[in-house]
C-alpha positions in Angstrom: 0.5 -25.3 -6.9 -1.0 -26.7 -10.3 1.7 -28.6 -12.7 2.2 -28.0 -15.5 3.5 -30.3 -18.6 4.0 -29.9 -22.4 3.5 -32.9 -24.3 3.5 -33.8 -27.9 1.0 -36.2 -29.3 1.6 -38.4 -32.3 0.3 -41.2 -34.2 2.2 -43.7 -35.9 5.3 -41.4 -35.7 3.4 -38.8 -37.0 2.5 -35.4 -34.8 -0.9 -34.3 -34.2 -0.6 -31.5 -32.0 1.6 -30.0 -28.8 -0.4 -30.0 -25.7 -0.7 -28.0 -22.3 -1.4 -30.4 -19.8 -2.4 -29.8 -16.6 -2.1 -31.6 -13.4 -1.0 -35.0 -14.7 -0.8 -38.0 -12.1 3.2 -38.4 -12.6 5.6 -36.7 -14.8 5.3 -37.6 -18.2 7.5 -37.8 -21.0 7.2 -35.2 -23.8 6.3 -37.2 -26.4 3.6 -39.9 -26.5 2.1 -41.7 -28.8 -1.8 -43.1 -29.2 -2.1 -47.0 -28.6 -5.4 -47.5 -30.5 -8.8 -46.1 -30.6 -11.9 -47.6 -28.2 -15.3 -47.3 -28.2 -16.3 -45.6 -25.2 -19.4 -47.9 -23.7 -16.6 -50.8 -23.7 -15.2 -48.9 -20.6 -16.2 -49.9 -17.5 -16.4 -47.0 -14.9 -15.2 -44.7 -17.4 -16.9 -41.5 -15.3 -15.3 -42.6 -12.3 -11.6 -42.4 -13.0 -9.7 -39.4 -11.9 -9.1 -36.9 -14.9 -6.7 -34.2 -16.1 -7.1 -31.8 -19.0 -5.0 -31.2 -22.0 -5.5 -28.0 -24.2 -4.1 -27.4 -27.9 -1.0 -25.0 -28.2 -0.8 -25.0 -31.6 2.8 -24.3 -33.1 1.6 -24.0 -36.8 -1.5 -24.2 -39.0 -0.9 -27.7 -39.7 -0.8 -28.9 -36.0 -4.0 -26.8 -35.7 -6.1 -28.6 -38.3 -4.9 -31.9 -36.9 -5.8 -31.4 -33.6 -9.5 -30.6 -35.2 -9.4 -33.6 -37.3 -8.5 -35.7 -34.4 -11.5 -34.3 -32.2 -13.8 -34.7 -35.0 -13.0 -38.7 -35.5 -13.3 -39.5 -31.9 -16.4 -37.9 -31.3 -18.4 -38.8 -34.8 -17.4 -42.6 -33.8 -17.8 -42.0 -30.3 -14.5 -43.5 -29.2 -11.8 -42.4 -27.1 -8.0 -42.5 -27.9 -5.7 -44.8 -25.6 -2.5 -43.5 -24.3 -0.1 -46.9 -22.6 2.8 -45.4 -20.6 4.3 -47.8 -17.7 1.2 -49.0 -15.4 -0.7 -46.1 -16.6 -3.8 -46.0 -19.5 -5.4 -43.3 -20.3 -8.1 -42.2 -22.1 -8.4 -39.2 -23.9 -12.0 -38.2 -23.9 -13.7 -36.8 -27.1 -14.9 -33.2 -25.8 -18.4 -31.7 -26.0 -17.8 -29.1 -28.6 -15.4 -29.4 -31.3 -12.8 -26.9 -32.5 -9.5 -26.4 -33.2 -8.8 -25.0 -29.6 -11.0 -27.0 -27.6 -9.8 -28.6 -24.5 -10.1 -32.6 -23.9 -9.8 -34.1 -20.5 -7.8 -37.2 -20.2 -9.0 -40.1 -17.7 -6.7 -42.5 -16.3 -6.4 -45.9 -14.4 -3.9 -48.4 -13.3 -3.4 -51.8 -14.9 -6.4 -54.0 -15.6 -8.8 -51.5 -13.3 -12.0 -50.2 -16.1 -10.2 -52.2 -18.8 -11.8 -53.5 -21.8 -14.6 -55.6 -22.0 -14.8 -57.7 -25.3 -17.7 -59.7 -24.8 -20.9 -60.1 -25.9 -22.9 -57.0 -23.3 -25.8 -58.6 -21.9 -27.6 -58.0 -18.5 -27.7 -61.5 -17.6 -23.9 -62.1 -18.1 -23.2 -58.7 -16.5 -24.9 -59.9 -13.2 -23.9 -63.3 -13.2 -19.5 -61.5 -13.3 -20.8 -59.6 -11.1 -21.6 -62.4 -8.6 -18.7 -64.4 -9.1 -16.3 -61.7 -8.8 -18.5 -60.2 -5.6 -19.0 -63.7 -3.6 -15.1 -63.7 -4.2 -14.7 -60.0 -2.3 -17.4 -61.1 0.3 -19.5 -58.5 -1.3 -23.4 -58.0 -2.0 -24.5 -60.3 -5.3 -25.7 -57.2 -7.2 -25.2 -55.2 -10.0 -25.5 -52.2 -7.8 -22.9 -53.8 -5.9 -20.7 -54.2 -8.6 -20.6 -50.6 -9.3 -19.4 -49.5 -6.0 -17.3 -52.5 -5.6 -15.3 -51.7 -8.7 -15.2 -48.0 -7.7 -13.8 -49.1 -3.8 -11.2 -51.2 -5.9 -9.9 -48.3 -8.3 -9.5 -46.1 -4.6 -7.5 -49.0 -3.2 -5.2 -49.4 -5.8 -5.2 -45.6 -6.4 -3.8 -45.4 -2.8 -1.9 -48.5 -2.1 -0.5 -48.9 -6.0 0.3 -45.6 -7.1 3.2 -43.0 -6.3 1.1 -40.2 -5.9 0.6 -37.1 -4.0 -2.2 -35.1 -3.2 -1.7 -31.3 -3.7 -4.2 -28.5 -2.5 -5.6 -26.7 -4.9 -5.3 -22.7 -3.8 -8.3 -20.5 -5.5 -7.4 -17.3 -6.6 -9.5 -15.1 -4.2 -6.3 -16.4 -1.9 -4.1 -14.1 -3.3 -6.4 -11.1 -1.9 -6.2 -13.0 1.0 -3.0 -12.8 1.4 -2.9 -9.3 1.7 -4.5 -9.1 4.5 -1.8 -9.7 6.4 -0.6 -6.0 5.8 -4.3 -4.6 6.1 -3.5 -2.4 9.0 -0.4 -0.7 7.8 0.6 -0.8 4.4 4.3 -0.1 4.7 4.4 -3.4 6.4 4.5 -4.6 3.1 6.6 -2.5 1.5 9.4 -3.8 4.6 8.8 -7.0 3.9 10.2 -6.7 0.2 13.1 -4.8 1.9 13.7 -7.0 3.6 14.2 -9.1 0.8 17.2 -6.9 -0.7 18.7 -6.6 2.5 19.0 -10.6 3.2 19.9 -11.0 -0.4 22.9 -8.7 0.2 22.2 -5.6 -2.0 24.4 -2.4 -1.2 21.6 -0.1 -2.1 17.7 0.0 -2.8 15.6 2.3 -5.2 11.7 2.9 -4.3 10.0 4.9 -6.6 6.3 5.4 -8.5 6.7 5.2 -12.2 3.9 5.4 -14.9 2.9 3.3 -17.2 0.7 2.2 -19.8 -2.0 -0.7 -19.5 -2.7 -2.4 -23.1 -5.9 -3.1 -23.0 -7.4 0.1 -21.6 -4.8 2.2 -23.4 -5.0 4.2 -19.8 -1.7 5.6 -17.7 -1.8 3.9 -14.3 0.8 4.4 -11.7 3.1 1.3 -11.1 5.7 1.1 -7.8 9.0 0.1 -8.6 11.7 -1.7 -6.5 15.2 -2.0 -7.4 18.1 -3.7 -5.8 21.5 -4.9 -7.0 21.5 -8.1 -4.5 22.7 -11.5 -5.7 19.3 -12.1 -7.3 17.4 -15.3 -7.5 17.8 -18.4 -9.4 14.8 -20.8 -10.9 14.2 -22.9 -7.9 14.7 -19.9 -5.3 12.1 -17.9 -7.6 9.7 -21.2 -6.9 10.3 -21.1 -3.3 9.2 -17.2 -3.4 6.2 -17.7 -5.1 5.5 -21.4 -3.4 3.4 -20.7 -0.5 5.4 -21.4 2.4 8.7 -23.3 1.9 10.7 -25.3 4.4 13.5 -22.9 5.8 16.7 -23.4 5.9 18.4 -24.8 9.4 21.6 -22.7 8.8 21.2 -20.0 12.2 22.4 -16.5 10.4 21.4 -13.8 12.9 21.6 -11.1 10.2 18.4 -12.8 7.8 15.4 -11.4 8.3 12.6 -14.0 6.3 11.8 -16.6 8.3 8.5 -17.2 7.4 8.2 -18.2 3.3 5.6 -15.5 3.0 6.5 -12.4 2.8 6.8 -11.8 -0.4 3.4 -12.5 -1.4 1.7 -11.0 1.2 3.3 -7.8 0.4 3.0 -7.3 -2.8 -0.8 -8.5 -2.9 -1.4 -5.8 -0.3 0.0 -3.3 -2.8 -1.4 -4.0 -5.9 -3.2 -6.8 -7.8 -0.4 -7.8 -10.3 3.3 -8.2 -9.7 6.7 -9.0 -12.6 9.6 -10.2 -10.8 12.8 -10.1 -13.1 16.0 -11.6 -11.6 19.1 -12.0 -12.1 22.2 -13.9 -10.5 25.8 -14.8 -12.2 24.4 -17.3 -14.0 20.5 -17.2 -14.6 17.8 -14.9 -15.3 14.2 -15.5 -13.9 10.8 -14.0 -14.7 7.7 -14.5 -12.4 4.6 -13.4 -13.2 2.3 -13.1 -9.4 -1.1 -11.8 -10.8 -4.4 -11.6 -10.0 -5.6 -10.2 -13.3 -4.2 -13.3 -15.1 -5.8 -16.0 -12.7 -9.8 -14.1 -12.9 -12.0 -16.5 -13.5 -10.0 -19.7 -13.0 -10.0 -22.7 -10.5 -6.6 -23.0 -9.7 -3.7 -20.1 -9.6 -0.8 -20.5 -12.0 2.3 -18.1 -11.8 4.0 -18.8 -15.5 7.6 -18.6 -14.8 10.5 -18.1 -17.6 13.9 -19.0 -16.5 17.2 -18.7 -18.6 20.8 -19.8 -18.6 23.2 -16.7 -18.6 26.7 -17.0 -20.1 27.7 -13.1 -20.0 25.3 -11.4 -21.7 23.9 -14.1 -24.0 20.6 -15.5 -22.7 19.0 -18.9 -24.0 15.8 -20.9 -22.4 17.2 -23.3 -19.2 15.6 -26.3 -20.6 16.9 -28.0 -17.3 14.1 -26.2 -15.4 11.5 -26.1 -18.4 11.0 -27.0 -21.9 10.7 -24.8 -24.7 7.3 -24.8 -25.1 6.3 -24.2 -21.3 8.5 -20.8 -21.7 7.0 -19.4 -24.8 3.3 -20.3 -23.1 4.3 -18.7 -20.2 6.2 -15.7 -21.6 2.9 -15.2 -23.9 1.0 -14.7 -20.5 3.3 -12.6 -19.2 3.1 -10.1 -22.6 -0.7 -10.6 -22.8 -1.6 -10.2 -19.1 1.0 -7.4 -18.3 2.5 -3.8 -19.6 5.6 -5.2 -20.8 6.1 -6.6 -24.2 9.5 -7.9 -25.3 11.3 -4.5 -25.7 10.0 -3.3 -22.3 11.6 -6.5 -20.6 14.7 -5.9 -22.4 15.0 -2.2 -21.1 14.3 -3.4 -17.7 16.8 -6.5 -18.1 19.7 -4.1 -19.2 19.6 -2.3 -15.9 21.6 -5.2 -14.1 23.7 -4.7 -17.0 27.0 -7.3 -15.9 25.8 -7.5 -12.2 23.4 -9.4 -10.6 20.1 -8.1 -8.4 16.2 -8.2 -8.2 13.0 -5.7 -10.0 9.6 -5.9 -8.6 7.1 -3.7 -10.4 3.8 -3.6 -9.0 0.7 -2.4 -10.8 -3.2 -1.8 -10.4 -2.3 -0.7 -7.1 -4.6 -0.7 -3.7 -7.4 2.3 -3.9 -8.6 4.5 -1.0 -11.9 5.6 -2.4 -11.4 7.2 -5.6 -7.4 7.7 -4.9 -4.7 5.2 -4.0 -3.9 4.0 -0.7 0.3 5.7 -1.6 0.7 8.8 -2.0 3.9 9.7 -4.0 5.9 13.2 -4.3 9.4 13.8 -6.2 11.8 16.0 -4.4 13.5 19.0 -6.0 17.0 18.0 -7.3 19.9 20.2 -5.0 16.7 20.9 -2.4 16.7 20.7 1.5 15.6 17.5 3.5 12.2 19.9 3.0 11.9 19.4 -0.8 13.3 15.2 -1.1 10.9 13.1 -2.3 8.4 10.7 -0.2 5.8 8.0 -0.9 2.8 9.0 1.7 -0.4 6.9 2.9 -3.0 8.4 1.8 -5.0 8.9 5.0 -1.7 10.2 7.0 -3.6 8.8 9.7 -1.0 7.9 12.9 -1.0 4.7 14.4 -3.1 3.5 18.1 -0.9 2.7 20.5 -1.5 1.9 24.4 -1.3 5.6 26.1 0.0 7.8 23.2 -2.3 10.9 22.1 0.4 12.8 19.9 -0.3 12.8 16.4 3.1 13.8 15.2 4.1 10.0 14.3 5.9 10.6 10.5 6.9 7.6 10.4 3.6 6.0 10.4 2.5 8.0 7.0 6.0 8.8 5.1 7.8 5.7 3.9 11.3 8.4 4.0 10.5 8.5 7.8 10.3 4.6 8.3 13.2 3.9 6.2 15.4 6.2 8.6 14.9 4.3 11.4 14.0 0.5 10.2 17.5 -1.0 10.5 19.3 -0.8 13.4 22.6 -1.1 11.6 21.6 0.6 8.4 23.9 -0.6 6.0 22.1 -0.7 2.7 21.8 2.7 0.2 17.8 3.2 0.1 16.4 5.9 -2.5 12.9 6.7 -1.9 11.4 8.8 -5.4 15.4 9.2 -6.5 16.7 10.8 -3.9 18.7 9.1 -0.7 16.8 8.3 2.7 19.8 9.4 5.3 19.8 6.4 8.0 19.0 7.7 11.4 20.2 5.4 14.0 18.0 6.2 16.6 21.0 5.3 19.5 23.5 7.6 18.3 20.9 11.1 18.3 19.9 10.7 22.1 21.5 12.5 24.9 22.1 11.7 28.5 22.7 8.2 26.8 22.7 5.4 29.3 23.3 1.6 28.4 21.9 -1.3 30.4 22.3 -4.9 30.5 20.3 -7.9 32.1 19.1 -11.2 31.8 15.8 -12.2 31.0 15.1 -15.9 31.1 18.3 -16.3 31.0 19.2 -14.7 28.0 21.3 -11.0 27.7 19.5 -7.9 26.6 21.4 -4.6 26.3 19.2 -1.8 26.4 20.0 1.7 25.4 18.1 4.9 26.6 18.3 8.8 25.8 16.4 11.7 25.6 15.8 12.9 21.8 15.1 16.6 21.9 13.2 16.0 18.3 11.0 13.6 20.2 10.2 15.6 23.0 8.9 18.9 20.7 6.3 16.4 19.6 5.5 15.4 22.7 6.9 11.4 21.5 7.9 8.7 23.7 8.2 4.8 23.8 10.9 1.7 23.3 11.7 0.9 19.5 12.1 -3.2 19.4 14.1 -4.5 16.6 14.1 -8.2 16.1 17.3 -9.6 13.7 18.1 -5.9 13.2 14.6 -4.9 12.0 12.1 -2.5 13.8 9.4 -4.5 15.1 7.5 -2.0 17.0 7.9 1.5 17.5 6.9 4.0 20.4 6.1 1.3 22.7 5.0 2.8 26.1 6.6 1.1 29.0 6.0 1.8 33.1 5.0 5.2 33.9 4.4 6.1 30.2 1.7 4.4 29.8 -0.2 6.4 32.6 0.7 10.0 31.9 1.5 12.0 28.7 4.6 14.0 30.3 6.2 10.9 32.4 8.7 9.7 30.3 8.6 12.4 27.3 11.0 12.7 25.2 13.2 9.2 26.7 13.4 6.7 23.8 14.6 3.3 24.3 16.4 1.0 21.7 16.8 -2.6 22.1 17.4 -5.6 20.1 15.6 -8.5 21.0 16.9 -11.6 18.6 18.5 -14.0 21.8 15.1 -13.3 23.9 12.5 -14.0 20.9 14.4 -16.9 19.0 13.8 -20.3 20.5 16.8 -22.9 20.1 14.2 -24.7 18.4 13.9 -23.0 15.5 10.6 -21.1 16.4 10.3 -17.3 16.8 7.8 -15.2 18.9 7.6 -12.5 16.2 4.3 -12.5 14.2 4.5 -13.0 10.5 4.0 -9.9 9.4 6.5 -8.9 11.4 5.1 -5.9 12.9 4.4 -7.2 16.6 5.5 -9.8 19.1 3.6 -13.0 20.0 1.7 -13.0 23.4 4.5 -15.3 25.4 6.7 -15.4 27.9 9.4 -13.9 27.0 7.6 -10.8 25.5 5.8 -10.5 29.1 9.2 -10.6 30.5 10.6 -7.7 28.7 8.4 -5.6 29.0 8.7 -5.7 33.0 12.0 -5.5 32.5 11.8 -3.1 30.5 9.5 -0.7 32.6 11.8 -1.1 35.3 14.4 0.4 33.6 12.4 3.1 32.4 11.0 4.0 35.4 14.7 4.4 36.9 16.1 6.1 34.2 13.7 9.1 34.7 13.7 8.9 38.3 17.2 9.3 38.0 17.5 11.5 35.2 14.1 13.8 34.8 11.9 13.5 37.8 12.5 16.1 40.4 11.5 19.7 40.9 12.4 21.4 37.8 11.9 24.2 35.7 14.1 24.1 32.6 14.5 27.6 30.5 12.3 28.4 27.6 13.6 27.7 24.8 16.4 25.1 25.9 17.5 22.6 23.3 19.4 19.7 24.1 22.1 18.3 21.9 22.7 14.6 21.5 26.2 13.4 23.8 27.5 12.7 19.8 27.2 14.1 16.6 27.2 11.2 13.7 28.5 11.1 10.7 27.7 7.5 8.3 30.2 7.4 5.3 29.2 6.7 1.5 31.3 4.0 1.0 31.6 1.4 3.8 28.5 2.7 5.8 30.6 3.0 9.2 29.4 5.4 11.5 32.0 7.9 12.7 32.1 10.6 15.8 32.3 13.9 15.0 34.9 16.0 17.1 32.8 18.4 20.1 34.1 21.8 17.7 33.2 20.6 14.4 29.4 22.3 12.9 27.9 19.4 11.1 26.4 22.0 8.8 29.6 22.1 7.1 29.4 18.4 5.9 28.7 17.4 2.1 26.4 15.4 1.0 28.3 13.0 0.5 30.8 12.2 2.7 34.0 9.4 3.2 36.3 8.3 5.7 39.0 10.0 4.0 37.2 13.5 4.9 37.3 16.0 7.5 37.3 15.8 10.0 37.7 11.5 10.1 40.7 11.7 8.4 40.4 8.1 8.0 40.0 4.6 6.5 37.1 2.7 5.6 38.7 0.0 7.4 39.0 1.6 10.8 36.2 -0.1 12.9 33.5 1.3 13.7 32.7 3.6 17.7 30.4 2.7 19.9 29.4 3.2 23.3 30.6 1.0 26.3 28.2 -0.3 28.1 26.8 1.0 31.7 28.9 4.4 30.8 26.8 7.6 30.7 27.5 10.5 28.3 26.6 14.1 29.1 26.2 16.1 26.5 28.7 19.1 26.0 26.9 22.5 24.6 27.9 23.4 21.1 27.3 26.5 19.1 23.9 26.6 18.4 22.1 24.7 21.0 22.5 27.1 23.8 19.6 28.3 25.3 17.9 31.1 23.8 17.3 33.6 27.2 19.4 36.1 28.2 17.6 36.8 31.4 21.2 35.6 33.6 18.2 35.2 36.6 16.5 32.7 34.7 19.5 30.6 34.6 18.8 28.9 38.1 15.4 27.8 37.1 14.9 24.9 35.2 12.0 23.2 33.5 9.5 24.5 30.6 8.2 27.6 30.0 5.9 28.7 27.3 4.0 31.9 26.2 0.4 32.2 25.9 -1.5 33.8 22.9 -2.2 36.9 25.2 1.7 37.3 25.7 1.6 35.8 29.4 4.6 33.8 30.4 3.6 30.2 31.5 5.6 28.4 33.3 4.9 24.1 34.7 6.2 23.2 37.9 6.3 19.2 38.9 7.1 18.4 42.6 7.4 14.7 43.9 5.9 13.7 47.0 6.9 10.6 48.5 5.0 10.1 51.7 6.1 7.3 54.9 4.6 4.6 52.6 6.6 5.2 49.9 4.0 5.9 47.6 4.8 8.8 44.9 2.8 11.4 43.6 3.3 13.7 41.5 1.9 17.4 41.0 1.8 19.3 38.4 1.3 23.4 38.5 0.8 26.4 36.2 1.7 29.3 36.9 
C-alpha cells in the first residue's frame, strides 16, 4: 500500500509550501528545511538514484505563489534544492513544466554516494578517477566502467546500508480483481460483510437499497446499504480491513468467522465500484474510502482514511494516527470522489448516536446488461411473509449442483431466503428492505428427526437428519455444511441422491464441520470465499461418512413398499418459537396453533411462560422424534379405505387418479433394485 507523508518545506525558517509526499524511503519529519541550492551537472548519477514525488497542497494563496517562485528559480538556474536529514540527501528535482500545482520528484542517496564534485570537469581527469578508484574495486579502467561501477555501489549500500523495505505496488485494475472471487454467486459477497457484523458482535443487521444522488452526473443511482450496531472498528483495525491480507490473530475463537483478511474487499468490489466505510467504537470514529472511481488512471491504489478521537459526542482529528493535513487531503477525496459532502456524513454519523457499530454504503453497483445484477423490492408495512421485502439476483437463475434438476432453489436468488438459513445458531436481528428475515434453523423444522455421531479422522461429527415436508413439495434434497456456524454449502447430494431424483427426497441433513475442517495448525480446508470445501482428506472423508448415513436413514425410514395418501402433510416432531429479546429457541406445547403467535414474541409469553435466562432445548443425541398430528396437518382424504395405502398419489389434467408404487428387490447377492410403477 503506497505511504503517504505531509511535510512542510522552509527556507531559512521561512515556509514555502506544505507537501504531499509519496512513498518516501523512511518516515520523515514534518518539517524540513533546504540545505543549499546545486547545480545539477555537479551530480554524479543524478538519473540513477531512486526517486519519490512531492506535490503542492497549498493551504493559502501565499504558500501557492511560493511554491511557484521556488519552481521557477531552480529551473531558470538549472539547479536542484538539497534536503540533509540523518544519512539521507536529497535532491529535489526542478520539474518539466512550471506551475503553482506542479509536482517535483525528489531523488535520494546515502552519504558520500553521487555527491558533489567541485573540481575542475574535464575528460581527462574524469578517466584518470575513474582508474584509480576502479584498479582499487578490481574493476575495468574505463569510463564506461565507472558508470556502472558507481551504480553497483549505490545498490550495495542501498541494500546493505539502509533500513528499508520493499513494498508491492498493487494497480488499480486489482480491485476488479478482487471481485472475482464472488463472480459465481453474488450473495457470497454480501455474506462475507455479514459476516463481518456477526464476528464484530452486533445484535441486529439492516440490508437495504437506498437512492442517491451522484455529483458529477447530477443522476439518481441506487446505492446498498449495510448497517450494524457491533463494536465498530478503530484506525488500525480499519487498516487491517483495507490492507490486503493481514496476519491473523492466534487466539482459537470457534464462533469468528474471518479467517482469511479478505473478505471485505472482495465483497464489496463484487458489488459495486466504490465503497464509504464509517465506523465507530467507544472511543474513535473511522472513515475509509475503497474506490475504484478515485484510483482511475493512477499507478498505485490509495484508500484516504480519516480517523478521529471520540470523547462522547465531540469529535477532533487523532493526530496519533495522522496529521492534520493528511485528514483534510483525504477527507477532500472522500467529498470530491463520493455522494457525501459534510452534512451527508454527519446524518449518517448520528445514526450510532451514543453507541458504537459499522455503515457500508456501496455505489455504482455491478450491471447485468442494461439492469443491475440485485434486484430490490420493499414489502408492504402489516403484510404477510408474501408482501416483506427482498433483494433478488437479477437472473433468478438456481445454482448447478451434482444430481439436482429442481429449480425451486429460493435461496439461490432471494437474499430473505439465504439469510433464513445462513447461521446455524442465528442470533443476530437481520432486516432485509426494513422488514425482519425470521431465522429458520433448518434442524428444528424436520420430522422423523434422527441425530448421529461418529468419528472421522478422529475427530467427532454430530449429524442431524429429517424430512422437511416444504423440501419435499419442491422436490429438494441434500446435506447443508456449516463451517464456524456459517453455511458453506447447501443441498449437497450424498449416496443414493446423487443417482436418482426421488431417493432421498425430501431428507435434509445439517451438520457442522468446524473440528473436521480446522487443522491444529492454524490452516482451514474451507476456500476463501467461503462458499465450498477444499479437495482434502477430510472433505473426502465426510462425505463417505456422510453417504452412509444417508443411505441408512432412508432405508430405514422411507424405502419400502409404500403408497402414502394424497395430500398427506407431514409436521415437523417440534414447533419453534425464537424470542425477540435473547434469541433462545423455545418448544412449543403439541396443542398450541402457532398461528396465534405475534410478531413479536418473548419468553415471558404464552405459552413459554418464561425467562430469557432459561437455557435453551435441544435434542439428545441418537433419540428419534415422531411427529404427533396436529390440527391442520391431517391428511386431506376421507376415503377411510385409502387409509391402509401409503405413498403419493396425484391427479392428472384429464381427472385420472395416479398413483407411484416403489418395491425393493434384493436378490441372493444382495444387490438392490428398485422399481418404480404408475398406475
Amino acid at each position: 500500500m503506497q505511504m503517504v507523508m505531509f511535510l512542510v518545506l522552509k527556507k531559512d525558517k521561512k515556509m514555502i509550501c506544505t507537501t504531499r509526499c509519496l512513498d518516501p524511503p523512511i518516515e520523515l519529519p514534518q518539517e524540513l528545511s533546504l540545505t543549499c541550492e546545486i547545480s545539477k551537472n555537479k551530480i554524479h548519477s543524478l538519473s540513477e538514484f531512486p526517486q519519490f514525488s512531492l506535490t503542492p497542497v497549498p493551504n493559502n494563496l501565499r504558500e501557492k505563489s511560493e511554491w511557484g517562485n521556488f519552481l521557477n528559480y531552480l529551473c531558470k538556474k538549472d539547479k536542484v534544492a538539497l534536503i540533509t536529514f540523518k544519512q539521507y540527501q536529497f535532491y529535489i528535482l526542478p520539474p518539466a513544466l512550471v506551475s503553482t500545482s506542479s509536482p517535483v520528484n525528489v531523488a535520494y542517496n546515502i552519504d558520500n554516494t553521487g555527491s558533489v564534485d567541485t573540481r575542475p570537469r574535464d575528460s581527462e581527469s574524469d578517466v584518470s578517477l575513474a582508474g584509480s578508484q576502479l584498479e582499487e574495486c578490481g574493476g575495468p579502467n574505463t569510463a564506461e566502467g565507472l558508470k556502472f561501477s558507481r551504480a553497483e555501489e549505490t545498490c550495495n549500500e542501498y541494500q546493505s546500508r539502509v533500513p528499508l523495505k520493499n513494498f508491492i505496488r498493487a494497480d488499480p485494475s486489482y480491485l476488479k480483481t478482487l471481485g472475482q472471487a464472488h463472480s459465481g454467486w453474488i450473495f457470497g459477497a454480501i455474506a462475507e460483510l455479514v459476516d463481518n457484523s456477526k464476528d464484530a458482535k452486533a445484535t441486529k443487521m439492516d440490508i437495504f437499497v437506498d437512492i442517491i444522488q451522484l455529483k458529477k452526473s447530477r443522476k439518481d443511482v441506487p446505492m446498498l446499504c449495510l448497517i450494524d450496531d457491533g463494536q465498530g472498528m478503530n484506525h488500525d483495525e480499519v487498516m487491517k480491513m483495507v490492507s490486503f491480507g493481514h496476519k491473523q490473530s492466534d487466539k482459537v475463537d470457534t464462533d469468528r468467522i474471518g479467517k482469511f483478511g479478505v473478505g471485505f474487499k472482495t465483497g464489496a468490489m463484487r458489488l459495486g465500484r466504490d465503497v464509504l466505510v464509517l465506523t465507530q467504537t467507544t472511543t474513535s470514529r473511522s472513515l475509509a474510502f475503497l474506490s475504484q472511481s478515485l484510483n482511475e488512471g493512477k499507478d498505485n491504489i490509495e484508500i484516504p482514511i480519516v480517523s478521529y478521537c471520540r470523547q462522547g459526542q465531540l469529535m477532533e482529528v487523532d493526530l496519533s494516527m495522522q496529521s492534520e493535513a493528511l485528514a483534510k487531503y483525504n477527507l477532500k477525496a472522500i467529498k470530491d470522489f463520493s455522494p457525501f459532502n459534510k452534512y451527508l456524513i454527519g446524518e449518517k454519523a448520528a445514526l450510532f448516536g451514543t453507541g458504537t457499530g459499522t455503515q457500508i454504503y456501496i455505489w455504482n453497483l455491478d450491471e447485468w446488461g442494461s439492469k443491475y445484477c440485485l434486484e430490490w423490492h420493499d414489502g408492504l408495512k402489516g403484510g404477510s411473509s408474501f408482501h416483506q421485502g427482498d433483494i433478488l439476483i437479477q437472473s433468478k437463475r438456481t445454482r448447478s449442483r451434482p444430481g439436482q434438476i429442481s429449480q425451486k432453489v429460493p435461496l439461490d436468488y432471494s437474499l430473505r431466503a439465504y439469510l433464513e438459513i445462513i447461521f446455524l445458531v442465528p442470533r443476530m436481528k437481520i432486516s432485509v428492505q426494513r422488514t425482519l428475515v425470521k431465522s429458520r434453523p433448518l434442524s428444528k423444522f424436520l420430522t422423523q428427526t434422527v441425530v448421529e455421531t461418529g468419528d472421522i479422522l478422529r475427530r467427532p461429527v454430530e449429524l442431524i437428519l429429517g424430512f422437511s415436508q416444504l423440501e419435499w413439495e419442491r422436490a429438494n434434497c441434500g446435506m447443508f455444511l456449516y463451517w464456524h456456524g456459517r453455511l458453506i454449502e447447501a443441498y449437497k447430494r450424498v449416496g443414493g441422491m446423487t443417482h436418482s431424483a426421488d431417493v432421498g427426497r425430501g431428507v435434509i441433513g445439517v451438520v457442522d464441520v468446524t473440528n473436521l475442517m480446522d487443522d491444529e495448525d492454524g490452516r482451514v480446508w474451507v476456500h476463501n470465499n467461503k462458499q465450498g470445501f477444499q479437495d482434502s482428506e477430510q472433505y473426502a472423508c465426510l462425505e463417505q461418512w456422510l453417504s452412509r448415513k444417508v443411505d441408512e436413514y432412508w432405508d430405514n425410514n422411507f424405502d419400502a413398499l409404500e403408497l402414502n395418501k394424497d395430500n398427506c402433510v407431514f409436521k415437523p416432531d417440534h414447533e419453534w418459537v425464537q424470542c425477540d429479546k435473547c434469541r433462545k429457541w423455545r418448544i412449543l406445547p403439541t396443542d398450541f396453533d402457532s398461528r396465534k403467535l405475534p410478531l413479536e414474541w418473548f419468553c415471558f409469553m404464552k405459552p413459554f411462560k418464561g425467562q430469557c435466562s432459561d437455557s435453551e432445548q435441544k435434542m439428545a443425541p441418537g433419540i428419534v422424534n415422531v411427529s404427533t398430528k396436529r390440527s391442520g396437518y391431517a391428511c386431506l382424504l376421507k376415503d377411510s379405505n385409502d387409509k391402509k395405502l401409503e405413498g403419493d398419489r396425484k391427479t392428472s389434467g384429464a381427472g385420472f387418479r395416479i398413483w407411484s408404487l416403489r418395491f425393493r428387490v434384493q436378490d441372493s447377492r444382495g444387490l438392490r433394485t428398485q422399481l418404480f410403477f404408475r398406475l
